[in-house]
C-alpha positions in Angstrom: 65.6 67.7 26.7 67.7 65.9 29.4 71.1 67.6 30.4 72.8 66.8 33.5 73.8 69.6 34.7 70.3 72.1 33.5 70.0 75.8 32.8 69.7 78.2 35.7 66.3 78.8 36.4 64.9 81.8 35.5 62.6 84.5 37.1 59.0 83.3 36.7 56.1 85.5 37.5 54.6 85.3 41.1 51.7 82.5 41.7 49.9 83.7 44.4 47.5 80.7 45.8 44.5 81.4 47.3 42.9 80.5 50.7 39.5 78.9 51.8 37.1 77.3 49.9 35.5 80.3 48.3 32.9 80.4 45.7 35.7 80.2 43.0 36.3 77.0 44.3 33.1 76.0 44.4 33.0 77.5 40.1 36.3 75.2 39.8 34.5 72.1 40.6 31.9 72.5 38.1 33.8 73.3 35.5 33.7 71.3 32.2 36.1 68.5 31.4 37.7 70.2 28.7 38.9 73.3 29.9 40.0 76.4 27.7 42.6 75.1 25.5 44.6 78.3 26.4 45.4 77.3 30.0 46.2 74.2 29.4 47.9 74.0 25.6 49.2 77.7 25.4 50.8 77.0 22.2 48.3 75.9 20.6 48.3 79.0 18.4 51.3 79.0 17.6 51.9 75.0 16.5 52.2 76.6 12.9 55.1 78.2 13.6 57.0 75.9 15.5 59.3 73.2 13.8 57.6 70.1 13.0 57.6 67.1 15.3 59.2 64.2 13.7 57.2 61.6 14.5 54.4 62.4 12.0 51.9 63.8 14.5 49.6 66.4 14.4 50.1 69.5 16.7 47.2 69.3 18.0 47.0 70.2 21.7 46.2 67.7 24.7 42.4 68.5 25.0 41.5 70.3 21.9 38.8 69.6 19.5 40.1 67.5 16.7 42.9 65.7 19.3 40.9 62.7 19.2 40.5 62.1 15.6 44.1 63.3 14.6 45.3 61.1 17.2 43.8 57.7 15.4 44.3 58.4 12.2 48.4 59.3 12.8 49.7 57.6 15.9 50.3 54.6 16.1 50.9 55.1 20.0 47.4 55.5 20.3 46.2 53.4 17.6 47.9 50.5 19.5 45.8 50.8 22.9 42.8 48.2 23.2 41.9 49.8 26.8 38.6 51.5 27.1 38.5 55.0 28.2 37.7 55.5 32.0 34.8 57.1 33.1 35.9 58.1 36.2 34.4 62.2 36.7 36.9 64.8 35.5 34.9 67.8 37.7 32.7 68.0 40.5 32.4 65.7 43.6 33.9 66.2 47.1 37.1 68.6 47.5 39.9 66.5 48.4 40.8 65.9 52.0 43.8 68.3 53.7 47.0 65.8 52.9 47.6 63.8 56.6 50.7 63.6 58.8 53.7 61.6 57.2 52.8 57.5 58.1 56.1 55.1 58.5 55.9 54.1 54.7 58.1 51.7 53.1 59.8 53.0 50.0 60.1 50.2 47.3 63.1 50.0 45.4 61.3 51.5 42.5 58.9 50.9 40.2 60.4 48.5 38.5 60.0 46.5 41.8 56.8 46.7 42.4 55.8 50.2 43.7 52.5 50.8 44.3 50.0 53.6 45.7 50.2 52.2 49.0 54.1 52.2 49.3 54.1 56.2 49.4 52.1 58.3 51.5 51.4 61.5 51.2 53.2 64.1 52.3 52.6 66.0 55.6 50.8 69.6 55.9 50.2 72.4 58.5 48.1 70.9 61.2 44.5 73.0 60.8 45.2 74.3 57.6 42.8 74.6 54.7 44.0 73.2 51.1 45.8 75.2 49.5 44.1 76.2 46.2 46.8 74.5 43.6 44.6 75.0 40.9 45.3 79.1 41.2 48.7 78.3 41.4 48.7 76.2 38.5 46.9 79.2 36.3 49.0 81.2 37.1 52.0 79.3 35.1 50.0 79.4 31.8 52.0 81.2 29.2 50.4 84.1 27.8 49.1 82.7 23.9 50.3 85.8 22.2 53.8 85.8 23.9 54.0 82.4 23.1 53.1 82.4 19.3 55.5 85.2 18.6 58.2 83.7 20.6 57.8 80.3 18.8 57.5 81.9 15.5 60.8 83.9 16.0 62.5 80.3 16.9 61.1 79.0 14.0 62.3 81.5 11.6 65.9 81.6 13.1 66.2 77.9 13.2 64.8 78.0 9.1 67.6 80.4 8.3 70.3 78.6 10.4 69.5 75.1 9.0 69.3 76.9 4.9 72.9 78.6 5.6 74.6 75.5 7.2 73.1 72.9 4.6 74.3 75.5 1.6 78.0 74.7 2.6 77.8 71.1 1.4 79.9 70.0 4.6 79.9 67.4 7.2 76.7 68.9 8.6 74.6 69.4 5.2 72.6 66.6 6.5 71.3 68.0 9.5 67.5 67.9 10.2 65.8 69.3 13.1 63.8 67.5 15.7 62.1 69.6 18.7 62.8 68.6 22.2 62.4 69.9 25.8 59.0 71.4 27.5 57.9 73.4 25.1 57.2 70.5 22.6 56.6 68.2 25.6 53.8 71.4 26.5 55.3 71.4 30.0 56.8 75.2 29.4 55.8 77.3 32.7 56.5 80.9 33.6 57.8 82.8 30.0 58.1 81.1 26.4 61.8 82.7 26.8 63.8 79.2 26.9 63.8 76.6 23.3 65.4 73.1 22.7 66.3 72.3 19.1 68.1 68.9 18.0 70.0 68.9 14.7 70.0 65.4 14.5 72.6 63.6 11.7 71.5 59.9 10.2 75.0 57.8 10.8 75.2 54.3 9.7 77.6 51.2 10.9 77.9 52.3 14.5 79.4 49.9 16.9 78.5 51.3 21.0 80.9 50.5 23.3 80.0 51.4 27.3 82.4 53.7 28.5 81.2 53.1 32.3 78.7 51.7 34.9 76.1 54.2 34.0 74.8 52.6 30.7 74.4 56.0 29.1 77.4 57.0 28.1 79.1 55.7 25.1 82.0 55.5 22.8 80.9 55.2 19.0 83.2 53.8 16.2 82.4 52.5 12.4 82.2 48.9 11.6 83.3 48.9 8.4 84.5 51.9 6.1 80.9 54.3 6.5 78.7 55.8 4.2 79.9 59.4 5.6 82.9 59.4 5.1 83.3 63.3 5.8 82.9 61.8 9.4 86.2 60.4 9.4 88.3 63.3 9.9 86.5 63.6 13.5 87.8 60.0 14.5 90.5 60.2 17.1 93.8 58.5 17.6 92.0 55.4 19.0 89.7 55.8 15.8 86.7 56.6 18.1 84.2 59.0 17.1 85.0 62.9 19.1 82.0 64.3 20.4 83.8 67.6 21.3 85.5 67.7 17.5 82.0 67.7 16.1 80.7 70.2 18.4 83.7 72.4 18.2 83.4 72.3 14.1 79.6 72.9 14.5 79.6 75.7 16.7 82.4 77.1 14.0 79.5 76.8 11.2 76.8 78.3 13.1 78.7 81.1 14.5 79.1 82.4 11.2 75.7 81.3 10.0 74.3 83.4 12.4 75.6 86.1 10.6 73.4 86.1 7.9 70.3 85.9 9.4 68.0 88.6 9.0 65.0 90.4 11.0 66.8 89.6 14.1 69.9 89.5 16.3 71.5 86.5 16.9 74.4 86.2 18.9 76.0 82.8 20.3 76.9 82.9 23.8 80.2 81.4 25.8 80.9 78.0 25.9 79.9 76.7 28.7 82.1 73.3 30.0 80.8 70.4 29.2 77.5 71.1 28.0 76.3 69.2 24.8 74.1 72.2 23.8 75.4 75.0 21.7 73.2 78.3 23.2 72.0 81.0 20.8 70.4 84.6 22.2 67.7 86.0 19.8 66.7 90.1 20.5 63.4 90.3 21.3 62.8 93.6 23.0 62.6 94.4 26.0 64.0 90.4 26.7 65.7 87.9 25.1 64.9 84.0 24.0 67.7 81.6 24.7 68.0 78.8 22.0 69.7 75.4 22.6 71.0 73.7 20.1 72.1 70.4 20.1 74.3 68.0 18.3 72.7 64.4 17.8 73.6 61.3 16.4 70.2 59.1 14.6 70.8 55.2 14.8 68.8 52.9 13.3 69.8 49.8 15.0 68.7 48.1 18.6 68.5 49.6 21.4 71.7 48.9 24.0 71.6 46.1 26.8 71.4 48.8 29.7 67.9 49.6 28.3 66.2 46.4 28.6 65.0 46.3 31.7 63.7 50.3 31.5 60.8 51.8 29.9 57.9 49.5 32.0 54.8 51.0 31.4 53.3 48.0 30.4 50.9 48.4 33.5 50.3 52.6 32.3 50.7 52.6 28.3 50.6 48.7 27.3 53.2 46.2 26.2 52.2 46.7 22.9 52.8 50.7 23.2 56.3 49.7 24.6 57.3 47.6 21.7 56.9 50.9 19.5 58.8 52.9 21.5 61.3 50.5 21.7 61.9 50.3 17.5 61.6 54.1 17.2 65.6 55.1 16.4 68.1 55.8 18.6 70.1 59.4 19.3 73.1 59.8 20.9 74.3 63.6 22.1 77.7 64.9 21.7 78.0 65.2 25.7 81.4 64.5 27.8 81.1 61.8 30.3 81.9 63.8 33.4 83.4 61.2 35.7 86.2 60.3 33.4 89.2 61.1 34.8 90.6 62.0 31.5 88.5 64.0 29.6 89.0 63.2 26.0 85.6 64.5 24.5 85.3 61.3 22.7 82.1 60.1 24.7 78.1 60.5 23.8 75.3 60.1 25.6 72.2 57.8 25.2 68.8 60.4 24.6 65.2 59.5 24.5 63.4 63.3 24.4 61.5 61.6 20.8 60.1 58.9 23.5 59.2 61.2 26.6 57.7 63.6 24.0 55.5 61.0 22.8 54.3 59.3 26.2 53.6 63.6 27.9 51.6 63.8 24.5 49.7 60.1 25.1 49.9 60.0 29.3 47.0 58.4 29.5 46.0 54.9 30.4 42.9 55.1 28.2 43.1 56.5 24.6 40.6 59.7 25.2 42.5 61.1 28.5 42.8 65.0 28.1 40.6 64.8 24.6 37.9 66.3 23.4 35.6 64.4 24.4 37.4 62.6 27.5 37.6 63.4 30.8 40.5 65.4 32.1 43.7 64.0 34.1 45.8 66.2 36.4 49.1 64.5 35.4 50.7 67.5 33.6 49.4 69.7 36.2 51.6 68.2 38.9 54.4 67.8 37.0 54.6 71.5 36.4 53.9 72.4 40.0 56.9 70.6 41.3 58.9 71.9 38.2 57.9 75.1 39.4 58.4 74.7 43.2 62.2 73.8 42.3 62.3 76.5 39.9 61.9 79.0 42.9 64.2 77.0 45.5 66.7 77.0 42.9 66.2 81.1 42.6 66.5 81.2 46.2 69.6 78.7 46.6 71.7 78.8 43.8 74.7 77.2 44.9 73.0 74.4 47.2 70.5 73.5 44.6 72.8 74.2 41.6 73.1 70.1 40.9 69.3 69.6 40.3 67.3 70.7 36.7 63.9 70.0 35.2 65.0 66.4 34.1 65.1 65.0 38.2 61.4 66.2 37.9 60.3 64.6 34.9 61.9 61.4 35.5 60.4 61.0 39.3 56.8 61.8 37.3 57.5 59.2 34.4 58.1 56.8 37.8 54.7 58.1 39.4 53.3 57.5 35.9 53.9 53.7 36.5 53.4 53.3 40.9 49.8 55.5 39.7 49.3 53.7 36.1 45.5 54.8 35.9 43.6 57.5 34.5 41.3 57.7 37.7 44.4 58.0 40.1 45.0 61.6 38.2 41.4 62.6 38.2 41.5 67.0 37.6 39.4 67.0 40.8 42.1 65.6 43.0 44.9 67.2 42.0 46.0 68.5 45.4 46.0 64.5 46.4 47.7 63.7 43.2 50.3 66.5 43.6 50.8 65.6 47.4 51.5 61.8 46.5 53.9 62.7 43.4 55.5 64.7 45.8 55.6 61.8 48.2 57.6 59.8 46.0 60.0 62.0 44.7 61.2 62.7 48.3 61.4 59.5 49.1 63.8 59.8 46.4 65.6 62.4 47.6 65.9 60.9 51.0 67.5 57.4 49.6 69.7 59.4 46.9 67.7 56.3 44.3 66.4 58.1 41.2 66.8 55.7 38.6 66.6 56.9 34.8 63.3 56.0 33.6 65.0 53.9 30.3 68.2 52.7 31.7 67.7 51.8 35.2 71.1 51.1 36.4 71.6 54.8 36.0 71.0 56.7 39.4 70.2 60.6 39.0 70.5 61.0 42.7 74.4 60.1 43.5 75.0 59.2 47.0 78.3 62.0 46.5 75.4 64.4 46.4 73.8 63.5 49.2 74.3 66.7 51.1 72.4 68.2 48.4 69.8 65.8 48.1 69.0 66.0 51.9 69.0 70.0 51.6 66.4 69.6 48.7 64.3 68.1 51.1 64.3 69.9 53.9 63.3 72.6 51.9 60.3 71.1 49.9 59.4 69.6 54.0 59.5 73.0 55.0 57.0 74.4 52.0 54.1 71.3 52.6 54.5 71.9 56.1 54.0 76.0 55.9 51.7 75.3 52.6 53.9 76.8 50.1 54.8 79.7 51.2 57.2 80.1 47.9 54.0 79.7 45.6 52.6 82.8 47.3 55.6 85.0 47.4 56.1 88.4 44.9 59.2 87.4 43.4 
C-alpha cells in the first residue's frame, strides 16, 4: 500500500550471492519454466487464511497449476487480452553478458513521452568482473511457506475478530469491509512475513473532490446533497468538509478497545505516529512480533478525477481495453494529511490505487499465460524485489539519509519499466541480471533528475527537487554497489 513517508525497514536475513559460473549455474539454466511454486508464490499455502481479495479472484499463485484456468473463467483483466502468448524461451540459452560501462544516454521525460529500451542503458559494473549470480540472491528472499501460512493465518484471525467487535457496535464504522493491500497480496513480501496491510474500506455516496494542491492526489471531500450516512456528518468540519483526522481519531478509539477482546493472542496498538494514515497493531508471536497496518478508506463509485487522465498508459504493456477496466473499478481515498499545508487541519485525503497495482503485479504480463502453468516464466517480480531489497539494506545502513524513501519509489519506477519494457520477451527468467541492470538504469536516472512521476497521476513527482540531496545520496550509493557488484547483497547482516 502507498504511504509517503514508509515503515522503517526491517532486518532481513543475509543473501549471500555467489561467484563464477559454476555447475549450479549451469543447473539454473535448465531449469523448467515453472519453477517450485514455493520460491516464487510463498503464500501460496496459506491463501486460505488470508482475507479475501475483493476483486473476485482466485488466490491462486502467479505460476501455479490451475492459474491459467482460474484466471479466464474470473478476471476480466485477463479475459480482456486478445494478444497471443510469447514464445520467447523462459530457461536455457546463453548467460547474459557482464552489464557494460555507463554510455551518454538520453533520459526521456518519462514514459508517458515516449521512453523506450534504448533511452536507458544499463548500468555500469566492476571492470573484469564475472556476473554476479542474482538468481541466488533472489532465493534467498523467499519467505519460508510455513512461517508465512502461520503468520497470515494469525492476521487473518485478528482482523476476523476486530472487524466482528467493531461492526457489533452499530456505529459510524459498522459498515467497514476489508480489502488487502501492500506486498504481501501484491506477492512482492521479501525477507520475513512479519509486516501486513489491511484497508477497512467504507462505501460513501454523493462525494464532491475538490483539489487541495498541485499534486492531484490530495483532496478535500464534502456531500452534495444531504447523504445516505448520515452518522458521517458529525465528522464534517466548520467549513462542512469531511475530517480525515476526526475519523481516524474515532476509529483508532473503536479499535483500541476492540482489541481488547480478542482472544488466542496479544494485541496491542502502538503510538501514533504523525501523520500517518495507517493505524499500526502488534500481534505476539513468540519469539517476534507481526506489525499490522490498518487503514481508513473511503469507496467511491463515481469517475475517476481530471489529474488521472493522462496516467495509467499501459496500453502498449496490458492493452487499451485492460485500461478501460481499471479505469471503472471504484475509487478510495485514505484518511492521510496533506503534508505541505501550511495549516494542518486534518481535513485532507488522499487518492489510492493499491486494488489497481494489485491487479496489474497479479496480470504483469503482456501475453495472457506469462508466469502460468503452462507459460513461460518472466523475471519482472524478480527485479522488483531485488531493488526493494537493495534499498531495504541502504536504508538499514543509512537511516537518517535514506529515511525519505519506502517500497512505493520502487514499485512505481517498475510500473514505469513495465511500460519503457512492455513485452514479455524483454523480462525473459534467463536474463534477469540484464533485466535487473536496465530497471536499475532507469530508476537512477530518476534519482539523478529528482522526476519520478506517480504511475496514475502524473503531474505528481515522488522525487521532489527539495530532496535532492537525498536523491543524489541514493545514488551514489546504489553506483557504488553495481560498480563493487553488490557488495550489500553478500554481507552477514
Amino acid at each position: 500500500m502507498e504511504r509517503a513517508g514508509g515503515r522503517a525497514a526491517r532486518g532481513g536475513r543475509a543473501a549471500p550471492a555467489g561467484r563464477g559460473r559454476g555447475r549450479g549455474a549451469a543447473a539454473a539454466r535448465t531449469r523448467s519454466a515453472c519453477p517450485d511454486r514455493r520460491r516464487d508464490n510463498p503464500g501460496a499455502g496459506a491463501a486460505a487464511s488470508l482475507p479475501e481479495p475483493q476483486d473476485g479472484r482466485s488466490a491462486t499463485p502467479d505460476g501455479c497449476p490451475g492459474g491459467k484456468a482460474a484466471a479466464r473463467k474470473t478476471d476480466p483483466v485477463r479475459s480482456s487480452r486478445a494478444r497471443p502468448a510469447g514464445k520467447a524461451a523462459a530457461a536455457g540459452g546463453e548467460e547474459p553478458p557482464a552489464p557494460q560501462p555507463r554510455a551518454a544516454r538520453r533520459r526521456a521525460a518519462g514514459p508517458e513521452a515516449g521512453g523506450s529500451a534504448a533511452g536507458t542503458a544499463r548500468p555500469a559494473a566492476a571492470a573484469g568482473a564475472a556476473p554476479l549470480r542474482l538468481r541466488e540472491v533472489v532465493s534467498q528472499l523467499s519467505l519460508g511457506r510455513q512461517d508465512v501460512s502461520e503468520a497470515s493465518g494469525l492476521v487473518n484471525d485478528v482482523v476476523t475478530q476486530l472487524l466482528q467487535a467493531i461492526r457489533s457496535q452499530e456505529g459510524s464504522f459498522s459498515s467497514l469491509e476489508r480489502l488487502g493491500a501492500g506486498s504481501y497480496y501484491e506477492r512482492i513480501k521479501i525477507s520475513e512475513p512479519n509486516e501486513f496491510d489491511i484497508m477497512l474500506t467504507m462505501p460513501v455516496t454523493r462525494l464532491r473532490l475538490e483539489e487541495c494542491d498541485s499534486t492531484g492526489a490530495f483532496y478535500y471531500l464534502t456531500f452534495t446533497r444531504n447523504p445516505k450516512e448520515r452518522y458521517l456528518t458529525k465528522f464534517l468540519d466548520e467549513d462542512g468538509k469531511l475530517s480525515s483526522l476526526k475519523m481516524l481519531e474515532a476509529l483508532r478509539k473503536i479499535i483500541k478497545e476492540a482489541v481488547k477482546t480478542i482472544k488466542n493472542v496479544a494485541v496491542t496498538v502502538t503510538r501514533k505516529k504523525a501523520g500517518s494514515p495507517a493505524i499500526t497493531l502488534q500481534i505476539k508471536k513468540p519469539p517476534a512480533e507481526i506489525s499490522l497496518d490498518i487503514v481508513l478508506a473511503l469507496e467511491v463509485q463515481q469517475s475517476w478525477p481530471p489529474s488521472t487522465k493522462n496516467g495509467l498508459n499501459i496500453e502498449q504493456w496490458l492493452g487499451r481495453k485492460v485500461r478501460r477496466i481499471f479505469r471503472n473499478r471504484k475509487l478510495y481515498l485514505v484518511a492521510k494529511q496533506n503534508k505541505e499545508e501550511k495549516v494542518l487541519r486534518g481535513n485532507t485525503w488522499r487518492l489510492s490505487f493499491s486494488h489497481i497495482e494489485k491487479e496489474m503485479m497479479t496480470n504483469h504480463g503482456s501475453a495472457k499465460t506469462c508466469c502460468e502453468f503452462d507459460g513461460a516464466k518472466c523475471c519482472r517480480k524478480e527485479c522488483l524485489k531485488l531493488l526493494k531489497y537493495l534499498l531495504e539494506q541502504l536504508k538499514m545502513k543509512y537511516k537518517k539519509e535514506l529515511e525519505k524513501f519506502c517500497s512505493y519509489h520502487i514499485k512505481t519506477a517498475f510500473f514505469h519499466s513495465c511500460v519503457i519494457w512492455p513485452h514479455d520477451k524483454d523480462w525473459q527468467w534467463a536474463d534477469l541480471d540484464h533485466c535487473f541492470h536496465k530497471y536499475l538504469g532507469y530508476f537512477l536516472d530518476c534519482l539523478q533528475s529528482s522526476q519520478l512521476p506517480h504511475f496514475f497521476i502524473p503531474q505528481y513527482n515522488l522525487l521532489s527537487l527539495n530532496d535532492k540531496a537525498s536523491n543524489d545520496f541514493l545514488s551514489r550509493e546504489i553506483n557504488y554497489q553495481i560498480n563493487n557488484r553488490f557488495p550489500i547483497f553478500q554481507q552477514d547482516n
